[in-house]
N, C-alpha and C positions, 0 to 999 in steps of 0.2 A: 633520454629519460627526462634530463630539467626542461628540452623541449615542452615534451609531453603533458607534463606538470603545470608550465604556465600558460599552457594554452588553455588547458581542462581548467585552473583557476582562471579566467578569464571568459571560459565560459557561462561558469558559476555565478562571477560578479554578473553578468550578462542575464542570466534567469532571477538575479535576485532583483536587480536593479527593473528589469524587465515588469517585474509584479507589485512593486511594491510603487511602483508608477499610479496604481492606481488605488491610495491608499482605505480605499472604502470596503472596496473587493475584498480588498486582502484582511481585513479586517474581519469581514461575514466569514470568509475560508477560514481563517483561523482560530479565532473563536465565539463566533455569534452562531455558526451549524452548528460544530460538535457541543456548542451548550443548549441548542433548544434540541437536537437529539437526544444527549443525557438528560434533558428533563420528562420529555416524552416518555422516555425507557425506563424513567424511575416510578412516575404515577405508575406504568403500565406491569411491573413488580410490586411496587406497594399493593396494589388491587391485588393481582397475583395471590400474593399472601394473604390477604385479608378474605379471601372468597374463600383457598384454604383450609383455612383458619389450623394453619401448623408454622412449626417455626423454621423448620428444615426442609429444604425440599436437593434431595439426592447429595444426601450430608453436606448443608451447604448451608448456612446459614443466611437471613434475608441483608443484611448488613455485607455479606460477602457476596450476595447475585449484585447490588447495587453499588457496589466498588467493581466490580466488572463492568458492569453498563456503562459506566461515569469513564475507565481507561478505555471500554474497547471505541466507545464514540470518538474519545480522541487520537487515537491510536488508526483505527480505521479512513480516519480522515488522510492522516500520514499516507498511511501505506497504500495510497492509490493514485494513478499517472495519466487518467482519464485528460486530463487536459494538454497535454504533451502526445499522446496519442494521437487525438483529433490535428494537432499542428503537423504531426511526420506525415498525416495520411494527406492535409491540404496540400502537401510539399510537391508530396508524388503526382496529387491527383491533377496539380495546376500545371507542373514542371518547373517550379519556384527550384527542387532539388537541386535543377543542375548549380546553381550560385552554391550550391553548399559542396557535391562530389568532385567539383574542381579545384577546391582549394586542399590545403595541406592536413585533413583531417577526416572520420568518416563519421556516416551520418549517423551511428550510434553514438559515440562521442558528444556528441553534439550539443544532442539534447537529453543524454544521460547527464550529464554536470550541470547544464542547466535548472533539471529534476532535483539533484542530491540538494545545489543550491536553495534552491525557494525552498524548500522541504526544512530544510535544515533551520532556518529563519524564522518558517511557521510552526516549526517543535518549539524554538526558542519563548514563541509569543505566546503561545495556545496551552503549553504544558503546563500555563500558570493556573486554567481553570481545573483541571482535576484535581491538582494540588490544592487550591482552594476548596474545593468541594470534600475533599475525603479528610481535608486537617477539620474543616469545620463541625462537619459529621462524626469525624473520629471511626472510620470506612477503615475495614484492615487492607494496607497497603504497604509493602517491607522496600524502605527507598532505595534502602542502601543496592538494590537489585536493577535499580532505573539505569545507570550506566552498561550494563549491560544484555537489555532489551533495548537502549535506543540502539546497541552494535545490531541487535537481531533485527531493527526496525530496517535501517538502512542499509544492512545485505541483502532486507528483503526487495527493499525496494530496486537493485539493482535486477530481481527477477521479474520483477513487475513490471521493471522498463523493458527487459528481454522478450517479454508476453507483450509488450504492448506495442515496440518494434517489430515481431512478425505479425502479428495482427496489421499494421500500418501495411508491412508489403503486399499484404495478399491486395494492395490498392493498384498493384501494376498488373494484376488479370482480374477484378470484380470491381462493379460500379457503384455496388453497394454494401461497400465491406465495414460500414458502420453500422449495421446490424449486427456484426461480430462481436463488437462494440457492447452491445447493451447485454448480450446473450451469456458474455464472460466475466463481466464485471457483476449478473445477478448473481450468476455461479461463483464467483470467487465470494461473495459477500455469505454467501451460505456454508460454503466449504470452511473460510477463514474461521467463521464463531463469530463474526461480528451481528449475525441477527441475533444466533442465544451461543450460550456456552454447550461445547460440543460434548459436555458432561451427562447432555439431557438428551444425548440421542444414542437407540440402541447399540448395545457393545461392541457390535459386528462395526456399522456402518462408523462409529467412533474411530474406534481404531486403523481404521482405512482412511477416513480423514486426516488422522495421525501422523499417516507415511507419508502422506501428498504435502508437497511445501507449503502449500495454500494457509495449512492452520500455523504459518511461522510468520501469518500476516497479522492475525489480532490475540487466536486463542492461546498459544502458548507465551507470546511476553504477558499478555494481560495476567494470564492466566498466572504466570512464575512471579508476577508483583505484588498479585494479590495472594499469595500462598497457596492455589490448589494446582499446581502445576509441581515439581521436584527439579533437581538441578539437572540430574540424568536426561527428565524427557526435555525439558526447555535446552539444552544441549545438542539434542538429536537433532532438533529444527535444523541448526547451523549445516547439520550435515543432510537434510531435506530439501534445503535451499541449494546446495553447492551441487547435487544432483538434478535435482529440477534446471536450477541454471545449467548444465551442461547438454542437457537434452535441449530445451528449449534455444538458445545459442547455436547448437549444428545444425540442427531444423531452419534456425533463423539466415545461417548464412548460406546452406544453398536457395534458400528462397529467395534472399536477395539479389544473391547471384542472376538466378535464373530470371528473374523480374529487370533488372537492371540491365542485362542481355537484349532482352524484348523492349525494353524501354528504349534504349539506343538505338534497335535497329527500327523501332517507327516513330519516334520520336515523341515529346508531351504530348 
């Protein structure tokens, strides 16, 4: 287990160090997007409102849609592994893998630590603009809640790497598995609540988004920080993630298996 520990920190330091190499990058990722998204998203509700011309829309007030906007951009930003993804899949697709499944670790591992890493750095740096924005604003926002939606942030994120790990294998039988790529990450962006709040879509299809892990990516911590969320439902996530994750993971490991099988016996 202390193995295990210092390895996975070391892979950590490795992703952090990895990204912030390049300190400009890292800077637009962390807060120059999700700030020109949140400004985007906020003319695009002031209008909203003002066309309107009411103060509430689906008992919500317009102060409370635009304190979502402002977490789910930054928040959205977090809980996505699109660039970790593309790297598992050049692994497979070059045979760079083998340097990685011969040594004393597996390729989830890998660059799961590396993910939590940079992740964690760019919460540290970017958390400062919605904080800004909503003290400024005076945006209802209950802080005292923020510790634990960052725990729901990055158990989600361990399900995103899990999605994004078999997505990466389907690259040992399709040659163009980056397609899958753009097809799951629109969907997830819809299903999560990060386009709008899942409060504004009918009851039925609501609630079904509700049970899928996906809304344990923006809707439910956004949601549980700015107050239209309850402790119960933002709870339930935890346990939508730990199912999701479990489905998603046995999926993941006969596919690797079977991909990894075929990979050896014809080589990169």
């Amino acid at each position: 287990m202390r193995q295990f520990i210092k390895r996975n920190l070391a892979f950590a330091r490795l992703g952090i160090q990895t990204n912030l190499e390049y300190r400009f990058n890292f800077f637009i990722d962390a807060a120059v997007q999700p700030a020109m998204t949140a400004l985007i998203e906020i003319f695009l509700w002031i209008a909203l409102f003002a066309a309107l011309k009411t103060e509430t829309l689906n008992g919500f007030t317009k102060e409370s849609y635009l304190s979502y906007v402002i977490w789910s951009s930054f928040i959205g930003r977090i809980a996505i592994s699109w660039m970790y993804e593309h790297l598992m899949m050049d692994e497979i697709e070059t045979g760079s893998i083998n340097a990685i499944i011969l040594r004393p670790m597996t390729f989830f591992e890998y660059y799961l630590s590396q993910l939590l890493g940079y992740k964690l750095v760019v919460f540290c740096f970017s958390v400062l603009v919605p904080l800004s924005i909503v003290f400024y604003y005076n945006l209802p926002t209950e802080l005292g809640r923020l510790p634990a939606v960052t725990l729901m942030i990055f158990y989600y994120l361990i399900f995103i790497h899990a999605m994004s790990f078999l997505t990466a294998c389907l690259a040992f039988f399709l040659n163009r598995v980056r397609s899958f790529t753009l097809v799951k990450n629109f969907s997830i962006y819809i299903m999560s609540g990060e386009l709008f709040p899942l409060d504004l879509l009918p009851v039925f299809w609501k609630n079904i988004f509700l049970k899928l892990p996906f809304s344990s990516g923006v809707y439910l911590p956004v949601g549980y920080l700015t107050g239209r969320v309850d402790t119960e439902l933002f709870l339930q996530g935890f346990t939508n993630i730990t199912y999701g994750l479990m489905v998603v993971l046995t999926i993941s490991y006969f596919v690797w298996k079977k991909g990894l099988g075929s990979y050896s016996g014809t080589g990169a």
